[in-house]
C-alpha positions in Angstrom: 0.0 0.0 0.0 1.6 3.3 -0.7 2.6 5.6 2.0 0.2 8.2 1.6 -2.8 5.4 1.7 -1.4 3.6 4.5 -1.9 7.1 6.0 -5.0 8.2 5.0 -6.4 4.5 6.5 -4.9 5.8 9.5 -6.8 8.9 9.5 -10.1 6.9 8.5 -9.4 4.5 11.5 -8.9 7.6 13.9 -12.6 9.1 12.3 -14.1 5.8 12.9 -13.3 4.6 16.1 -12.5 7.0 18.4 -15.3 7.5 20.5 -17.9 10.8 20.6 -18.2 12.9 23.6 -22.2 11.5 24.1 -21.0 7.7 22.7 -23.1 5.5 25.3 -20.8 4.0 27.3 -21.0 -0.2 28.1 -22.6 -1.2 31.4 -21.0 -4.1 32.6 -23.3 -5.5 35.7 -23.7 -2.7 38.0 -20.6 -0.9 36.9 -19.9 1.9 33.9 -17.0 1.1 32.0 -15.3 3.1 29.2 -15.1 2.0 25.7 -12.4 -0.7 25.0 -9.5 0.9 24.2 -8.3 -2.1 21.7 -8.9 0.2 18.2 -5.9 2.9 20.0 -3.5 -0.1 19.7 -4.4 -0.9 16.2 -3.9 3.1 15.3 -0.4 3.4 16.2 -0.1 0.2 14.5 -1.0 0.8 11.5 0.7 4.2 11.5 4.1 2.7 12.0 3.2 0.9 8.8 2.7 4.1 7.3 6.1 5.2 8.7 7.6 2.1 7.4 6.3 2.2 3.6 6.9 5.7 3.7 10.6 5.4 4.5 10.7 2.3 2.2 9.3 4.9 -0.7 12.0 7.6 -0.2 15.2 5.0 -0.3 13.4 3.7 -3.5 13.5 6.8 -4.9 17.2 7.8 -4.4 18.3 4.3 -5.3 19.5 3.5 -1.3 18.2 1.0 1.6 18.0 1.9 4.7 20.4 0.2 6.8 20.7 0.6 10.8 23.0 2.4 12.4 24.9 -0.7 13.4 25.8 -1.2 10.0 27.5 2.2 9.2 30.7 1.2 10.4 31.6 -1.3 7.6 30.8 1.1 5.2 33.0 3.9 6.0 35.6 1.6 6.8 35.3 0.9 2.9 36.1 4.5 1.9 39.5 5.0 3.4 41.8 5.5 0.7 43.9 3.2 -0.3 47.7 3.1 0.4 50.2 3.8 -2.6 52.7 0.4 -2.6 55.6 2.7 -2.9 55.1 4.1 0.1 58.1 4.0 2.5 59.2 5.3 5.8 56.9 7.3 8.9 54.2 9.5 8.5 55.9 13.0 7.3 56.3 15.5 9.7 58.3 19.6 8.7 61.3 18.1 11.0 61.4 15.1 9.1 61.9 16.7 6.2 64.1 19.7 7.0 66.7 17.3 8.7 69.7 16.8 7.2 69.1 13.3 7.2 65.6 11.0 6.8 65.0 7.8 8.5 66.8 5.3 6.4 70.6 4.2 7.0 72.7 5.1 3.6 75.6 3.9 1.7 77.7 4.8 -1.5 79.7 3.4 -4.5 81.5 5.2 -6.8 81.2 4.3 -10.7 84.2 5.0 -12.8 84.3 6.8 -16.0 86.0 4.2 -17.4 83.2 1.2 -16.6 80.4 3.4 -18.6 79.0 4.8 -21.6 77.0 7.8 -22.3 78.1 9.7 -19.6 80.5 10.1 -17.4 80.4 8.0 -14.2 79.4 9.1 -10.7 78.5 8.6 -7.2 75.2 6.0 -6.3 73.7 6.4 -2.8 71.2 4.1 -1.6 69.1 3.1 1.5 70.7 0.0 3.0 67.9 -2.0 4.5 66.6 -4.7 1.7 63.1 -5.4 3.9 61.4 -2.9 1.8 61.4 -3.9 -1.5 62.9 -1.6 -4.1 63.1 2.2 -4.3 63.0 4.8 -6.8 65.3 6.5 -8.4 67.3 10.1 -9.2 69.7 11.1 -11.4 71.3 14.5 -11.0 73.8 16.1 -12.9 76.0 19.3 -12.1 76.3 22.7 -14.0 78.3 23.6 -16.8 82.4 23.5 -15.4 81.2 22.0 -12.4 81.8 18.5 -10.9 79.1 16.2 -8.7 81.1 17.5 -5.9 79.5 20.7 -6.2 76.4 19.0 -5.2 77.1 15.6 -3.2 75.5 16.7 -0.1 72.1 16.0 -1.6 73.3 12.4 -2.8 72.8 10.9 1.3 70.3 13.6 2.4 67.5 12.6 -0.6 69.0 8.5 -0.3 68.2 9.0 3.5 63.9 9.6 2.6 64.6 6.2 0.6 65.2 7.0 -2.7 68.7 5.7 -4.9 70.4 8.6 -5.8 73.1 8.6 -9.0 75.3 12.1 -8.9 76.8 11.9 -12.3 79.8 13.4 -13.5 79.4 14.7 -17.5 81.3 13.8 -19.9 83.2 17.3 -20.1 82.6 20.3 -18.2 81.3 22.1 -21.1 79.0 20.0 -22.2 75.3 21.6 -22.9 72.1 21.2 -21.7 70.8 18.6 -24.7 74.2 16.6 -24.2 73.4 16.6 -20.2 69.9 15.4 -20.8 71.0 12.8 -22.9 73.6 12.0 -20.5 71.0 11.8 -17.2 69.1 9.2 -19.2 72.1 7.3 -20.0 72.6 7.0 -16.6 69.2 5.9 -15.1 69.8 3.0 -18.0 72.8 1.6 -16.5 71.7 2.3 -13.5 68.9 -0.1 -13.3 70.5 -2.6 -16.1 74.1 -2.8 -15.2 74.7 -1.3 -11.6 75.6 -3.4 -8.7 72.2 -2.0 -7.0 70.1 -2.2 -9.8 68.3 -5.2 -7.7 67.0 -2.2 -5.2 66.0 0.0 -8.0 62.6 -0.1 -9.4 62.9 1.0 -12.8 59.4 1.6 -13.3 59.8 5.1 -11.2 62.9 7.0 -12.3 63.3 10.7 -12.1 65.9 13.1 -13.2 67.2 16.8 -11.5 70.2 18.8 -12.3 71.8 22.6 -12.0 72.2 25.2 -14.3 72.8 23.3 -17.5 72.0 20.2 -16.0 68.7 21.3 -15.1 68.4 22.7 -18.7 69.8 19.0 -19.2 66.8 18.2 -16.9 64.0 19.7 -19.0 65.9 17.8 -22.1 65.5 14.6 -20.5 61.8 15.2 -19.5 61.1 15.6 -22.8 62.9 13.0 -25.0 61.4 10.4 -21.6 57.8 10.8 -20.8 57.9 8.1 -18.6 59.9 9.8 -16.3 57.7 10.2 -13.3 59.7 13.5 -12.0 61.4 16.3 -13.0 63.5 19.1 -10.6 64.9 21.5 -12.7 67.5 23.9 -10.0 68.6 27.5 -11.4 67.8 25.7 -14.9 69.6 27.2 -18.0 68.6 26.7 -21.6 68.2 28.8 -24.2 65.4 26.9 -25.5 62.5 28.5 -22.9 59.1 27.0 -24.6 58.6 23.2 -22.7 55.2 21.8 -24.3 56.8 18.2 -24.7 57.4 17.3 -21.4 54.3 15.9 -19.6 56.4 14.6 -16.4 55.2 16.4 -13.1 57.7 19.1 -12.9 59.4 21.4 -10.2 61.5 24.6 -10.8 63.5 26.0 -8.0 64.7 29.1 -8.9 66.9 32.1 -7.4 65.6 35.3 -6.7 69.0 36.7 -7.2 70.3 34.8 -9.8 72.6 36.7 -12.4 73.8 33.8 -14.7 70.3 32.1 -15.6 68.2 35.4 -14.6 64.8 33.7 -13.0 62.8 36.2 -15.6 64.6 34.6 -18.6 64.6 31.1 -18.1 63.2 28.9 -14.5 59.6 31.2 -15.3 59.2 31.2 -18.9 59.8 27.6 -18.4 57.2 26.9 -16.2 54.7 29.3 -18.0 54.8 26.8 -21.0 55.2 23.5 -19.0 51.3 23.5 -20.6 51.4 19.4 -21.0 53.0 18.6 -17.6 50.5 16.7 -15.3 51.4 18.8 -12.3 53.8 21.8 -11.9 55.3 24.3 -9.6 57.4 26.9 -9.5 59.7 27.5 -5.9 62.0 30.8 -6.0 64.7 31.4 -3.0 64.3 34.4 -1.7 67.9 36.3 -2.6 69.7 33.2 -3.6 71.8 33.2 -6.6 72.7 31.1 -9.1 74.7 29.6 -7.0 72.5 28.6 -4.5 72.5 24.3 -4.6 76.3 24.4 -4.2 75.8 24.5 -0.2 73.3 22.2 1.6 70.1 24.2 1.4 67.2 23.3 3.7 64.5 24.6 1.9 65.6 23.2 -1.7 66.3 19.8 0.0 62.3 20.2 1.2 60.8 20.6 -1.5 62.7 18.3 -3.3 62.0 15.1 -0.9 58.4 16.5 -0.8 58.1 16.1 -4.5 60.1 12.9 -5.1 58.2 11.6 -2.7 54.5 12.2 -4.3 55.6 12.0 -7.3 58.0 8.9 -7.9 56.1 7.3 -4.8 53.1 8.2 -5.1 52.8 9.5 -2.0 49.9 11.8 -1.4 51.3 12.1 2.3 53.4 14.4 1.2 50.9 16.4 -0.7 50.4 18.9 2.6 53.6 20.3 1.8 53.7 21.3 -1.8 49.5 22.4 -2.2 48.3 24.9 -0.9 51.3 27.4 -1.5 54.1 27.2 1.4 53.9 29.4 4.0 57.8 30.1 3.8 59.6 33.4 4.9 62.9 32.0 2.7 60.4 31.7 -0.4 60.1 34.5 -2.8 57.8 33.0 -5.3 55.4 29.7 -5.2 53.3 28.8 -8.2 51.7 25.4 -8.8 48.8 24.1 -10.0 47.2 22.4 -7.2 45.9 20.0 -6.6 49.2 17.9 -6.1 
């Protein structure tokens, strides 16, 4: 019976039998009695039928049962998000990440010039522990004259979060930033083919970095690689400044104060036409120069574990730091395009 029926039987029920004012009442023996009061009970009975259907009638219409309350728990216990299978290490906290080192133990090997091809050797750090499957990986190369010296205190600091990091040196000091690119991704290939640690590499999740015409080198690689799954371009310098190939999820780090690769010339034209990346963002130091990577550099190191880490892990843990914009006295300049 439809709700509104069930009701209106309700209402007849109510008009039928509740008793009038000058109703005779029955005389039982000597004694008066009132009329039985067995129709009331049938009333509220049939009203919670009418309660029932009309419920019933509503869940129908929004394509949901109702379920009792002791059921609800099940269900939101079904809607907690699932957990990438990258994911490594503790919950992420702004110590965590701004520490010089993360929470895994580290070690080094050097690679000689003379074991490789397509670039010039380098300097692999890894995590130590083999209980957690394989990690990620990060090439990095150096700027134009300058060694991987100039950089290695990121190779143990980013290693430390648990990531395999490869410091390459170039094949000369001069070489440009297409010859850098192409040397980044000759590197990532031997470092998960032919490497003593390729066994803790997953080479499914490989990334690439670099300074001045490394990270011009960086942008190259992106773009000849779009299965890279990040890309950190640092005081980048190219005189190529349009990017629409890449589509890897990119982050430029910039210096406010940067003479040699001017922020205005080439790290923000170069995120302005990142148009095909998935995700990008823009981090400027606020009066760094070009220089800036060459000295261990908290808020580079940051932003750099914070985007390794959602991007090459998947991650979203580490979303909170990189969307909505940093709150950062030693920024300058944050653009991104949030949601990360």
């Amino acid at each position: 019976m439809p709700w509104f029926l069930a009701e209106q039987e309700c209402i007849d029920v109510q008009s039928r039998n509740t008793p009038s004012d000058s109703a005779p009442p029955i005389r039982s023996g000597l004694l008066t009695a009132p009329a039985p009061r067995h129709r009331a009970s049938r009333l509220r009975a049939l009203r919670a039928v009418a309660k029932a259907a009309l419920a019933v009638t509503l869940a129908a219409g929004t394509g949901a049962l109702a379920v009792p309350a002791a059921n609800a728990a099940p269900a939101a216990a079904s809607a907690v998000t699932a957990v990438s299978p990258y994911q490594h290490g503790p919950d992420p906290t702004e110590d965590l990440i701004e520490s010089p080192r993360g929470p895994y133990a580290t070690s080094q090997t050097v690679v000689s010039r003379l074991s490789v091809t397509g670039f010039g050797g380098g300097v692999i750090y890894y995590p130590t522990t083999t209980s957690e499957g394989t990690f990620g990986a990060i090439a990095i190369s150096p700027g134009f004259t300058a060694t991987w010296a100039s950089l290695d205190w990121l190779g143990p600091r980013l290693a430390s979060h648990g990531f395999v990091v490869f410091g390459i040196e170039t094949n000369t000091l001069l070489d440009q930033p297409d010859s850098r690119g192409s040397q980044l991704l000759a590197a990532l290939d031997y470092l998960t083919q032919r490497s003593s640690v390729r066994n803790r590499v997953d080479a499914s999740r490989l990334a690439v970095a670099g300074h001045s015409m490394g990270g011009g080198g960086t942008l190259e690689a992106a773009k000849d690689r779009p299965s890279l799954k990040a890309a950190i371009p640092i005081a980048p310098w190219n005189l190529d400044t349009t990017w629409p190939e890449v589509r890897t999820p990119t982050l430029i780090i910039g210096g406010q104060a940067d003479a040699i690769a001017p922020v205005a010339i080439h790290s923000i034209p170069f995120y302005l036409t990142l148009s095909n990346a998935p995700e990008k963002a823009y981090l400027e130091l606020r009066g760094a120069s070009h220089f800036f990577p060459q000295t261990s550099n908290t808020t580079m190191a940051k932003y750099m574990i914070s985007w390794m880490k959602r991007f090459i892990d998947d991650d979203t843990r580490y979303s909170q730091f990189l969307c909505p914009a940093p709150n950062d006295l030693t920024i300058s300049d944050y653009r991104d395009t949030c949601p990360v």
